[in-house]
C-alpha positions in Angstrom: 63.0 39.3 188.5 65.8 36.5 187.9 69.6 37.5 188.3 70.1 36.4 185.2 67.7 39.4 183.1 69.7 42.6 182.9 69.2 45.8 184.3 67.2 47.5 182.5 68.1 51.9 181.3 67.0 53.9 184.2 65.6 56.4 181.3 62.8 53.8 180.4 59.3 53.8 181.8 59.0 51.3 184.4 55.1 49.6 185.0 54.0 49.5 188.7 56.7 48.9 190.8 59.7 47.5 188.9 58.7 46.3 185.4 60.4 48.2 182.6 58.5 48.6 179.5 60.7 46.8 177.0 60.6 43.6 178.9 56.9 44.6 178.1 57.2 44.9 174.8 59.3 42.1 174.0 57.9 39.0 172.3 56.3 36.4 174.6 57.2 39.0 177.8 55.1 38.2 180.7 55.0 40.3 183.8 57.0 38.9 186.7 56.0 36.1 188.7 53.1 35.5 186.1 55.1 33.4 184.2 54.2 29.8 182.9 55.8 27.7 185.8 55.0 30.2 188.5 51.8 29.2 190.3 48.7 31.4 191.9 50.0 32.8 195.8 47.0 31.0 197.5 47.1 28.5 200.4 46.1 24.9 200.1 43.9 25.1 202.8 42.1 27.9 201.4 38.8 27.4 199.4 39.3 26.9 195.8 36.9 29.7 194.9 39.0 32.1 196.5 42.0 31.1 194.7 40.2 31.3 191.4 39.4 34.6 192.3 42.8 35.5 193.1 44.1 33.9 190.0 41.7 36.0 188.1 42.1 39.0 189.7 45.9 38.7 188.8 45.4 37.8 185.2 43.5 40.8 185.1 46.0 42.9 186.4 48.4 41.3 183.6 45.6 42.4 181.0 45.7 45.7 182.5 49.8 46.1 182.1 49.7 44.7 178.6 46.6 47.1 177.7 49.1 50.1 179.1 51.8 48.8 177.1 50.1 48.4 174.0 48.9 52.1 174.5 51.8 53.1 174.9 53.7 51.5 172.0 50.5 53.0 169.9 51.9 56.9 171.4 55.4 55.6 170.5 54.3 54.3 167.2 52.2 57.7 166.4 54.9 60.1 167.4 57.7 58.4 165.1 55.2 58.3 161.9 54.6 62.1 162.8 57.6 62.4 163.0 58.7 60.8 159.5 55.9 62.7 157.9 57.5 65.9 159.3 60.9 65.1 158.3 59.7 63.5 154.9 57.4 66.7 153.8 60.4 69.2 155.1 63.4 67.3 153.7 64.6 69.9 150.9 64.8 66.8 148.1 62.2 65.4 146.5 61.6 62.7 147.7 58.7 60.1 146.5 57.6 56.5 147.4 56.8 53.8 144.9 55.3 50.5 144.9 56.2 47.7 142.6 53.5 48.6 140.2 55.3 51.8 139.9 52.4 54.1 141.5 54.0 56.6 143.8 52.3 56.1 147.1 53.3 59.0 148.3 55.3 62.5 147.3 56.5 65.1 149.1 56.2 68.6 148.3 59.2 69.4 146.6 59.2 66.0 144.5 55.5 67.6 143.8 57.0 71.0 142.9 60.0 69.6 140.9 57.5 66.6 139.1 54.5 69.0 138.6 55.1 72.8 138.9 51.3 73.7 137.2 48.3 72.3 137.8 48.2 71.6 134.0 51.4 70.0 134.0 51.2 66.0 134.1 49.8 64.4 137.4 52.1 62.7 139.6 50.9 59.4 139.4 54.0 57.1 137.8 57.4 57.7 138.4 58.8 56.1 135.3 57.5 57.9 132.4 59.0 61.0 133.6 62.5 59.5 132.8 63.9 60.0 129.7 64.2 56.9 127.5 67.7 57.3 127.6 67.7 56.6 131.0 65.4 54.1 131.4 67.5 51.4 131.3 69.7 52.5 134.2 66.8 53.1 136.1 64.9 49.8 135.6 68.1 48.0 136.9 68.7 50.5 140.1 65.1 49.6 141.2 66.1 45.9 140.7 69.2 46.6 142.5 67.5 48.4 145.0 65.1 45.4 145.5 68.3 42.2 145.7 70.5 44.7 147.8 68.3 47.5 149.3 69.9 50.6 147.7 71.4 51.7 144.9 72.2 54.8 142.8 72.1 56.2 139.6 74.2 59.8 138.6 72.6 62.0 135.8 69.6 61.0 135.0 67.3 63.0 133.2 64.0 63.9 134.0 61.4 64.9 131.2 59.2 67.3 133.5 57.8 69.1 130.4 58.5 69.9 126.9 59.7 72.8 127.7 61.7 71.6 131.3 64.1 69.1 132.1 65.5 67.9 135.3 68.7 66.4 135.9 69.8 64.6 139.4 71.3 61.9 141.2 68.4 58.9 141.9 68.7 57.4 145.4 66.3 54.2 145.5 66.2 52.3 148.8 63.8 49.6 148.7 62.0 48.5 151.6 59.7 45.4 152.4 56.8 45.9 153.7 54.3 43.3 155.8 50.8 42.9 155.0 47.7 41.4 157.0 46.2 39.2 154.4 48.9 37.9 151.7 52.8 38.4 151.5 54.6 41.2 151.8 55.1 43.8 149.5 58.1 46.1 148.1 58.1 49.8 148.5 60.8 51.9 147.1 62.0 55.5 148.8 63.2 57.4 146.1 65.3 60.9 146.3 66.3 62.8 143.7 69.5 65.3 144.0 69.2 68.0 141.9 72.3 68.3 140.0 71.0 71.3 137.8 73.2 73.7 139.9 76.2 71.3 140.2 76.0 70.7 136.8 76.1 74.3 135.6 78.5 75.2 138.0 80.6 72.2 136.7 80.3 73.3 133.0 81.2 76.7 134.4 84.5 75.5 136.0 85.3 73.3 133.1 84.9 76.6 130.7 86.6 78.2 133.4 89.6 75.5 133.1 89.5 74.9 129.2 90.0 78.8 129.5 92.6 79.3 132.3 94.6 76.1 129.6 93.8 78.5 126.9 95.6 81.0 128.5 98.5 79.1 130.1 98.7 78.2 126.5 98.8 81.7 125.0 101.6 82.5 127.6 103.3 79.7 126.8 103.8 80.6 123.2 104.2 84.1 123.7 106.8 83.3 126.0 108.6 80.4 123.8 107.8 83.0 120.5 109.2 85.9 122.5 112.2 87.7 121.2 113.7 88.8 124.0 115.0 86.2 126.6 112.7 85.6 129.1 113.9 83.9 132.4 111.7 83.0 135.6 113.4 82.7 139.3 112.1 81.8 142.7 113.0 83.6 145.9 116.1 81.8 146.0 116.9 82.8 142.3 116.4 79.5 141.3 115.7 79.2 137.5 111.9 78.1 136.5 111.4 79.6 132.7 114.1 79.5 130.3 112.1 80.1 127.1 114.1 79.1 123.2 115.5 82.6 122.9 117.1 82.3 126.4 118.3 78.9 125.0 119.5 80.4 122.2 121.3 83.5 123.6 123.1 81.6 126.6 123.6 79.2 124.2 122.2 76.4 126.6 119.8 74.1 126.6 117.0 74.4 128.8 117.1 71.3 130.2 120.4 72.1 131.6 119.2 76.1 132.6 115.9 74.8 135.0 117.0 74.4 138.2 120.4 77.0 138.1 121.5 80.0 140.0 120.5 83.0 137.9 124.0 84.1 138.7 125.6 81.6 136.4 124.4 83.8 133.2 123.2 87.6 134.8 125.9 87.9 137.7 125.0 91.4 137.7 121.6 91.1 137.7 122.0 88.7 140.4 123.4 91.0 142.3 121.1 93.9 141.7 118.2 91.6 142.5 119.7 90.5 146.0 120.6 93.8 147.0 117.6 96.1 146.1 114.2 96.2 147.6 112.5 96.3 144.1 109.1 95.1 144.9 106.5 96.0 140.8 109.7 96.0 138.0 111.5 97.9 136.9 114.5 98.5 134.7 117.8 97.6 135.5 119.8 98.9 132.3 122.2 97.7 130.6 123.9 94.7 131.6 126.4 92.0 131.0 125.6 88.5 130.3 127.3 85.1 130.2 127.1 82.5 128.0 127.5 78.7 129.0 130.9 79.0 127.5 131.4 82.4 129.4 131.7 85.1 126.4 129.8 88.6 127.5 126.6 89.8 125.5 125.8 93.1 126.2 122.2 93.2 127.3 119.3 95.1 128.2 117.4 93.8 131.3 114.1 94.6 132.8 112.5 92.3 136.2 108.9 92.3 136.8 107.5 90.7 140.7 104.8 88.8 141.3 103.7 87.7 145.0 101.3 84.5 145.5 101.3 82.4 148.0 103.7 80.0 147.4 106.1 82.0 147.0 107.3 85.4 145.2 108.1 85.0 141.4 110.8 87.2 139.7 110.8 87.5 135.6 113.7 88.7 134.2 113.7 90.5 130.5 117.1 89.7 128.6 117.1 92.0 125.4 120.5 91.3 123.1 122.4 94.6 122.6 124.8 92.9 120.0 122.2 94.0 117.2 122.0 97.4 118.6 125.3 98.8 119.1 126.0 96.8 115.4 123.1 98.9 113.9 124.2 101.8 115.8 127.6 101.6 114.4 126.6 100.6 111.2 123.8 103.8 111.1 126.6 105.8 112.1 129.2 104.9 109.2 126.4 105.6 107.4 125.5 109.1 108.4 129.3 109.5 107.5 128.9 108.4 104.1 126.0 110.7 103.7 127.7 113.6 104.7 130.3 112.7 102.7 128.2 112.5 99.8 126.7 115.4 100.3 129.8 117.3 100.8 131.4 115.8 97.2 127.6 115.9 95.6 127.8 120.0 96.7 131.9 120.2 95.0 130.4 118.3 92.1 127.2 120.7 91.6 129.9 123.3 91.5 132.1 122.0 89.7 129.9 121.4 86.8 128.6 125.0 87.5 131.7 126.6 86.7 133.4 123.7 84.9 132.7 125.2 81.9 133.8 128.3 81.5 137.1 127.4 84.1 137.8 125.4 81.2 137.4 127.4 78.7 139.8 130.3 80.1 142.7 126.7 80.8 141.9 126.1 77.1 143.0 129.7 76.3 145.9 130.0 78.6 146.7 126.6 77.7 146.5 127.3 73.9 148.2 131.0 74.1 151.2 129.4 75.9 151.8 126.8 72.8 151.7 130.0 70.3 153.7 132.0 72.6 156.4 129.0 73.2 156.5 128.7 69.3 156.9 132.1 68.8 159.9 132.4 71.4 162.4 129.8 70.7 165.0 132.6 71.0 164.6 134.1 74.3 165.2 131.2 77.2 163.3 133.7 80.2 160.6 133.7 78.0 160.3 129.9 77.5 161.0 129.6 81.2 158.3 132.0 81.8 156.1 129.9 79.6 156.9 126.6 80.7 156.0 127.5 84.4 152.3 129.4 83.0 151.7 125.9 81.1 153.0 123.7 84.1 150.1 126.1 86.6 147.2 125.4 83.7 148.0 122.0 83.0 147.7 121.3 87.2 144.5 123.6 87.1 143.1 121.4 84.3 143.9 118.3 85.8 142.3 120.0 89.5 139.2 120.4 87.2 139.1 117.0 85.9 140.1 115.0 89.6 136.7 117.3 90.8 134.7 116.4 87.7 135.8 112.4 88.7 134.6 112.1 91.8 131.5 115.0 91.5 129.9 113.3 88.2 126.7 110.8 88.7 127.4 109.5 84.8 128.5 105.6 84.4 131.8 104.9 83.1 133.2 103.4 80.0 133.5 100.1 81.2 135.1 97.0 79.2 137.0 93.6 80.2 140.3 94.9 82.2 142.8 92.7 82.8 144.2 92.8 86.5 147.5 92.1 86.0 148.4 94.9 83.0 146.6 97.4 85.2 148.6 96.8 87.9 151.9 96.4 85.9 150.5 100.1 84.4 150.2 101.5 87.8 153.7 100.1 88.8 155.5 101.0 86.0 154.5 105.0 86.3 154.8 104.8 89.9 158.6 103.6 89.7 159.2 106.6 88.0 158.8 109.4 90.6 159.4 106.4 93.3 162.1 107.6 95.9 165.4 105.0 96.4 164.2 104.6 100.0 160.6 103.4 99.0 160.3 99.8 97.9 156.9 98.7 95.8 156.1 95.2 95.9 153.3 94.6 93.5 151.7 90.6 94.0 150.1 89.3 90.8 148.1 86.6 90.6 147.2 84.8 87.0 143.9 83.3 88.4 141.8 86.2 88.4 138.6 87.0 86.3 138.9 90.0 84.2 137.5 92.9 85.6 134.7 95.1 84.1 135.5 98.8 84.7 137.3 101.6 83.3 140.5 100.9 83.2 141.8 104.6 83.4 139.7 105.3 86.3 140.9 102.0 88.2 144.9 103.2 87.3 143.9 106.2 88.6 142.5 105.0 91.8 145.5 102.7 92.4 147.7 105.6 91.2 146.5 107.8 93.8 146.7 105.1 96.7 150.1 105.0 96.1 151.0 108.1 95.7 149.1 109.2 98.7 151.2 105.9 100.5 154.4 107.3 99.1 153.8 110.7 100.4 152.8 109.7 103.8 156.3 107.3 104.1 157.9 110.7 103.2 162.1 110.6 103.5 161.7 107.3 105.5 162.5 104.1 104.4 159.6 101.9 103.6 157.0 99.4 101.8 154.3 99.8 99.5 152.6 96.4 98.8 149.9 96.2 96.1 148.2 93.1 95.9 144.6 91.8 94.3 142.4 88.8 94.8 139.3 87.4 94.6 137.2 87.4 98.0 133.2 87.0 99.5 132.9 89.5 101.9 130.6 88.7 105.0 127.3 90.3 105.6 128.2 92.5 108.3 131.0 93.5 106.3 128.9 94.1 102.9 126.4 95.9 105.1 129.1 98.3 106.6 130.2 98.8 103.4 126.6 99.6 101.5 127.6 96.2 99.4 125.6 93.3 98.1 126.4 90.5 99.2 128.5 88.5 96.4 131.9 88.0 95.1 134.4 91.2 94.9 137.8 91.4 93.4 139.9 93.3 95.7 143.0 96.1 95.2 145.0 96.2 98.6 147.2 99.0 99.0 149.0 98.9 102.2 151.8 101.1 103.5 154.7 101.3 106.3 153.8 104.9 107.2 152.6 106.6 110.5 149.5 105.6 109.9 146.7 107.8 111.1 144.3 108.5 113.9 140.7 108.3 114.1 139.5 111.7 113.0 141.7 111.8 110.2 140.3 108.3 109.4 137.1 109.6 109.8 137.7 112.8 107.0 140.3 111.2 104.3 137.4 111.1 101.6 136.2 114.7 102.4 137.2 116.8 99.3 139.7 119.4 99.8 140.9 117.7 103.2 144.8 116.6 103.7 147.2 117.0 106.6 150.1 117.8 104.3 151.6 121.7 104.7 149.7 124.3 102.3 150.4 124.6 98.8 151.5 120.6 98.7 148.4 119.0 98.8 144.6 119.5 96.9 142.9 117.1 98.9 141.5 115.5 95.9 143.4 112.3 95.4 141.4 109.7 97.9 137.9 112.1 96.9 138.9 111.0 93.5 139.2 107.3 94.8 135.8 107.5 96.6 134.5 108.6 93.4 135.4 106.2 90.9 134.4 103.5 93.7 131.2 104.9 93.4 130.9 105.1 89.7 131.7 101.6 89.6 129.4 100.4 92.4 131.9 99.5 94.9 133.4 100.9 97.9 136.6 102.1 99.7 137.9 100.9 103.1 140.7 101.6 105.2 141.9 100.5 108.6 144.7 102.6 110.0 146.4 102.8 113.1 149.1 105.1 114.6 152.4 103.5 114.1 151.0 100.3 112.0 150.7 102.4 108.6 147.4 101.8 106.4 145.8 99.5 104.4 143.2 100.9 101.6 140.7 97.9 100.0 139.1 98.6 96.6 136.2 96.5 96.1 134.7 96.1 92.4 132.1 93.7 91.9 132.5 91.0 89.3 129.1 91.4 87.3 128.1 94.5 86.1 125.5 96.0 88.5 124.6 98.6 85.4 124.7 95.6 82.7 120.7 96.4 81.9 121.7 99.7 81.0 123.8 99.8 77.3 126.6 102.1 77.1 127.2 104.1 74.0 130.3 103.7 72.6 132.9 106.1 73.9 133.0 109.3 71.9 136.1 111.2 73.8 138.5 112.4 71.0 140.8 114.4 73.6 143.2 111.9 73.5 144.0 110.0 70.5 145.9 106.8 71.0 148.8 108.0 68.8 149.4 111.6 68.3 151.5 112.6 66.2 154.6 114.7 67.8 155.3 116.9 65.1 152.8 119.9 63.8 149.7 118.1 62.0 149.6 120.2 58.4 146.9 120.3 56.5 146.7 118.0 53.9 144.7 120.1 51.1 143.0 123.9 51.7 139.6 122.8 54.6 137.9 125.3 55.7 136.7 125.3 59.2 134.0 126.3 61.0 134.5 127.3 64.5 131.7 128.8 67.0 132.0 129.7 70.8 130.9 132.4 72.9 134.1 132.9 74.4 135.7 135.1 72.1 139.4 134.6 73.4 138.7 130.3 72.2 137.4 131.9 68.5 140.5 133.4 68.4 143.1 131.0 69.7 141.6 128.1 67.4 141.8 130.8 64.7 145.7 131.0 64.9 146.0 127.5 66.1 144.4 126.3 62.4 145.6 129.0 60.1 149.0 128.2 61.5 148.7 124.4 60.4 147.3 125.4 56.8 143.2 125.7 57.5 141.3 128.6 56.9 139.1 129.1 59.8 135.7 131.4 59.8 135.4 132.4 64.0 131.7 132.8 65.2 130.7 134.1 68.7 127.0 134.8 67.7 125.5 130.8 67.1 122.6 132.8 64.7 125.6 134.7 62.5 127.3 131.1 62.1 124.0 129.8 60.5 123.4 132.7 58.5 127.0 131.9 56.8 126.6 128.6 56.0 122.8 129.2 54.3 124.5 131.5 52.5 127.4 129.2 51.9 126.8 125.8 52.3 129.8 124.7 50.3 132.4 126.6 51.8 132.6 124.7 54.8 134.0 121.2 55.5 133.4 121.0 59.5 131.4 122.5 62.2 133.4 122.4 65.7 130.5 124.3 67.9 130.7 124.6 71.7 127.7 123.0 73.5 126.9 125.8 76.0 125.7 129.8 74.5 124.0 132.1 75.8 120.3 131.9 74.8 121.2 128.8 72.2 122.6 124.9 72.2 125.3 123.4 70.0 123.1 120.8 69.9 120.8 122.8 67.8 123.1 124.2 65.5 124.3 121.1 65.0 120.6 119.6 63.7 120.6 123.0 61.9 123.9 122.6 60.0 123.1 118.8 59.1 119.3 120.2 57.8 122.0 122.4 55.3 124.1 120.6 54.5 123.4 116.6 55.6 127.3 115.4 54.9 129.0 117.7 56.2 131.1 116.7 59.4 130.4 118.3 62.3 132.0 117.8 66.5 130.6 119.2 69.9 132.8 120.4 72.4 132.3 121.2 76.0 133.8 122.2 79.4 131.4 120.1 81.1 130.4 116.3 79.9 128.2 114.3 81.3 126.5 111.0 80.2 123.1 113.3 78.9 125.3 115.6 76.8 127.1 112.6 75.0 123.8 110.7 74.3 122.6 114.1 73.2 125.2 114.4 70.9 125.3 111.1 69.4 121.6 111.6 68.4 122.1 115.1 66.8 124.6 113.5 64.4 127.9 114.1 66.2 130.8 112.7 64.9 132.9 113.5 67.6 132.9 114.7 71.5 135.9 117.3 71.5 136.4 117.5 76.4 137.5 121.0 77.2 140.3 122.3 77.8 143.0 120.2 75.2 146.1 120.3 74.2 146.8 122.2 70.8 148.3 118.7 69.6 145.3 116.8 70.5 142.7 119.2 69.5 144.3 119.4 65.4 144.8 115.6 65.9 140.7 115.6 66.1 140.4 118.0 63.5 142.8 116.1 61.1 141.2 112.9 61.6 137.7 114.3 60.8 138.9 116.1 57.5 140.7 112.7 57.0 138.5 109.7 57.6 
């Protein structure tokens, strides 16, 4: 061997002493020192036969290396095609080879089991029709690729196995060239297919899985961004990550500028409870204090929830607004007040009209008895003394009955156009009179108010007792009452505190220099029958009697008091009529004429009256009352006896006065009676106790007037004159 052939691997076969195999095998490889220049080892002086036969006798032994190699390579060349069948039969793909001519030369058995899984399923004989026409195309052209490049690939392609089975995979083609003995060579293509059933459905799956996990990320989202409560995300180092639109809203900051801040800069406390405990689920942390980016305090309500991942642990913080709360809480409890306030006057005033009645009917007679007896001693001063002080006691307990009958009655009142400034120039003018020196009353009148629609008697009275109850709390001192009106919108919160719609009010102010007064005392002004002045100087009515016409008229009362500061009382009275639907009936009271006469009101010509009550000391007061001013009077306590009389005499009589509450029988009914008798004949209702029902009542029955028990003698023959003398 020449120095300049390489060593050959010591792990290859080496041929009778030296020669290695692949210098065998290699093209145009002959054995060593048999090579063309290399001549035959025999002497010249030897016989030429014997050189020939040692010339042949080598070329024999290079016969019998060559013969040895070649049986050899054939081993080599066997074992590596067993070995490709083996791997190409137990290669878990299928895996098929195809000519040119598309005939598949050869198939393994899991191309055969994926291709043809029944015998009566379509022979493996083409590969090409088994592809869908869809994917045709792409095939065609990866076999041509395949042929100019030697591989190619082509994802997805479907496989019609059967009708009722597809197969889907990845095509590997890798085209290989292969010799022939007689004629050119020929193209064979190895062809695997990657079943991508499994990937494919486990794809879908994770894509469902995605579109669902987005779904949900979603949902979250707007159930956190639609949240009412503030919702705000930290990191272990309390490091904002969630700031959802109520949050925004709350903190009044934007969420752009709330990512990435301390949680300290709007829930120090919370902050501070967070880095302090060990809370590890959630839990509620109470009531709070938050910030907002301008740094006013919100109460709050908070509540944290964990959650540990890998990344990192996750804290969510639940920011509930108290503001709402403690309003509606405050608000719910001015309201329980006002209930049991109502129900405490709605009890006086179920009372009241209980006993309203005949209270006023034993007034009337004291009342009545007192004018007789004060006309019948004019000489005798203790007497008149004696009198005066009876009348002053039943004129206060009529007046008592009539302040409880205010505030306890449900009826609407007689409301017309009042103008602001005459009722408080009234008001004035009658509180100037009883008005200490030390007291000054500054009254601020505006011209630019709207008329008010209201009762004006009622809304003197309410004023009236405002001041007086001012006065009285300024006692000896010297002081100011101011009494103003204007034209305001309260707010909502205010209208809602108040049990007010929300619209325009006109407003009475009444505010005093007094002492002012606590909370409690604030808190029970309105109860009837309450006052902090001594005994026997106080009813406790007057401010009842304000609540009441407030409520009559559908506004409200307010007052804001404070020890030292004196008080300020605010009338509101709405501008529209919140009853306007309903009609009033025109006003029917005849207890106090406009005018009444001073002097004794005769009779002008002989009138005989009819006069029915139960109450036999009323029969016989009117009885002397009339007869003394020139009537002649026919008393009945017995309704039935009163009927009987004028059936028997239905000319006698020229008016019926008949009291609405008997025993066992209605005025109302001997009114219809008497007008079925005698259909001209004038007849009036009176009663302790009016309300709204009674007046309609009487208006249908053919009343002429409405006579309100207990009256004065003057007023009561003022009503009888001016029905004898239309």
């Amino acid at each position: 061997m020449s120095s300049s052939e390489p060593t050959p691997p010591p792990l290859l076969p080496v041929i009778d002493g030296g020669l290695p195999l692949h210098a065998l095998l290699a093209p145009g490889a002959v054995p060593m020192g048999l090579n063309a220049n290399t001549q035959p080892l025999v002497p010249e002086d030897e016989d030429p036969l014997q050189a020939l036969v040692a010339e042949l006798r080598n070329y024999q032994h290079e016969l019998e290396l060559q013969n040895e190699v070649l049986n050899y390579s054939q081993a080599v060349a066997e074992s590596a095609s067993e070995r490709f069948e083996t791997l190409f039969a137990s290669i878990p793909l299928p895996l098929l080879v195809v000519d040119e001519f598309d005939m598949v030369v050869q198939a393994n058995a899991m191309a055969h089991r994926a291709f043809q899984p029944t015998e009566k399923d379509r022979l493996l004989i083409n590969f090409k029709p088994f592809v869908h026409a869809n994917d045709a195309e792409r095939v065609t052209t990866a076999f041509e690729q395949a042929k100019a490049l030697g591989r190619a690939e082509v994802h997805e392609v479907l496989f019609q196995i059967t009708e009722e089975f597809e197969l889907c995979g990845d095509l590997h083609v890798a085209g290989v060239v292969v010799p022939q003995q007689n004629g050119p060579a020929t193209w064979q293509y190895l062809c695997a297919v990657v079943n991508q059933g499994p990937l494919l459905a486990e794809r879908k799956a994770l894509q469902e899985r995605n579109q669902q996990l987005y779904a949900s990320e979603r949902r979250l989202e707007s159930v956190i961004n639609s949240a009412l409560d503030a919702i705000i995300c930290v990191d272990q180092h309390q490091r904002i990550t969630v700031f959802n639109p109520t949050a925004a809203a709350l903190f009044l900051c934007s969420t752009q500028d709330a990512l990435g801040s301390p949680l300290e800069r709007f829930l120090p406390d919370a902050a501070r409870a967070l880095a302090f405990s060990s809370l590890t689920t959630q839990a509620v942390l109470g009531e709070m204090t938050g910030l907002t980016l301008s740094g006013r305090e919100i109460p709050m309500e908070i509540s944290v929830s964990f959650e540990h991942h890998s990344s990192g642990d996750t804290t969510t913080i639940f920011a509930r607004d108290l503001t709402s709360r403690n309003r509606a809480e405050a608000q719910r409890n001015v309201l329980e007040t006002q209930l049991r306030e109502s129900h405490k006057m709605q009890a006086v005033g179920t009372m009241a009209g209980g006993i309203a009645h005949d209270f006023n009917n034993i007034v009337g007679a004291i009342l009545g008895n007192v004018e007789l007896a004060k006309a019948d001693s004019c000489g005798n001063p203790a007497a008149m003394e004696s009198l005066r002080e009876i009348e002053k006691a039943g004129r206060r307990a009529r007046d008592l009955v009539r302040q409880i009958l205010t505030f306890s009655r449900n009826d609407l009142p007689e409301r017309r156009p009042v103008q602001v400034q005459e009722v408080m120039s009234d008001t004035a003018r009658l509180l100037r009179v009883t008005l200490p020196p030390s007291i000054e009353l500054q009254v601020q009148e505006s011209s630019d108010l709207p008329p008010l629609l209201a009762d004006p008697t009622q809304v003197e009275q309410a004023l009236f007792n405002l001041c007086n109850n001012a006065m009285q709390a300024i006692g000896s001192q010297r002081g100011v009452i101011q009494m103003r009106a204007m034209r305001i919108a309260p707010d909502s919160y205010q209208c809602e505190r108040l049990g007010l719609a929300v619209a325009e009010y006109l407003v009475f102010m009444v505010q005093d220099s007094g002492p002012g007064m606590d909370v409690v005392t604030q808190r029970r002004i309105f109860e009837p029958f309450f006052t902090t002045k001594p005994v026997g100087q106080g009813t406790g009515l007057g401010l009842s009697v304000v609540h009441g016409v407030m409520r009559t008229h559908g506004g409200a009362v307010d007052v804001h008091s404070e020890l030292g500061q004196g008080s300020c009382f605010t009338l509101y009275f709405p501008l529209s009529d919140p009853t306007s639907s309903h009609c009033a009936l025109p006003p029917m009271r005849m207890d106090k004429p406009e005018a009444p006469p001073p002097e004794l009101v005769l009779a002008t010509r002989a009138s005989h009256v009819m006069y029915v009550d139960d109450d036999q000391a009323l029969v016989f007061l009117f009885q002397r009352l009339l007869r003394r001013r020139g009537y002649e009077v026919s008393g009945f306590t017995d309704p039935h006896e009163a009927m009987a009389a004028l059936h028997e005499e239905p000319q006698r009589f020229d008016l019926i006065v008949t009291d609405y509450n008997m025993p066992g029988f209605s005025g109302l009914d001997l009114l219809r009676q008497a007008l079925q008798i005698s259909p001209q004949l004038p007849v009036a209702l009176a009663s302790g106790y009016v309300t709204a029902e009674i007046e309609q009542a009487a208006i249908a029955a053919g009343a002429r007037a409405l006579i309100h028990k207990p009256n004065d003698v003057q007023e009561f023959c003022a009503t009888v004159h001016e029905l004898l003398n239309p």
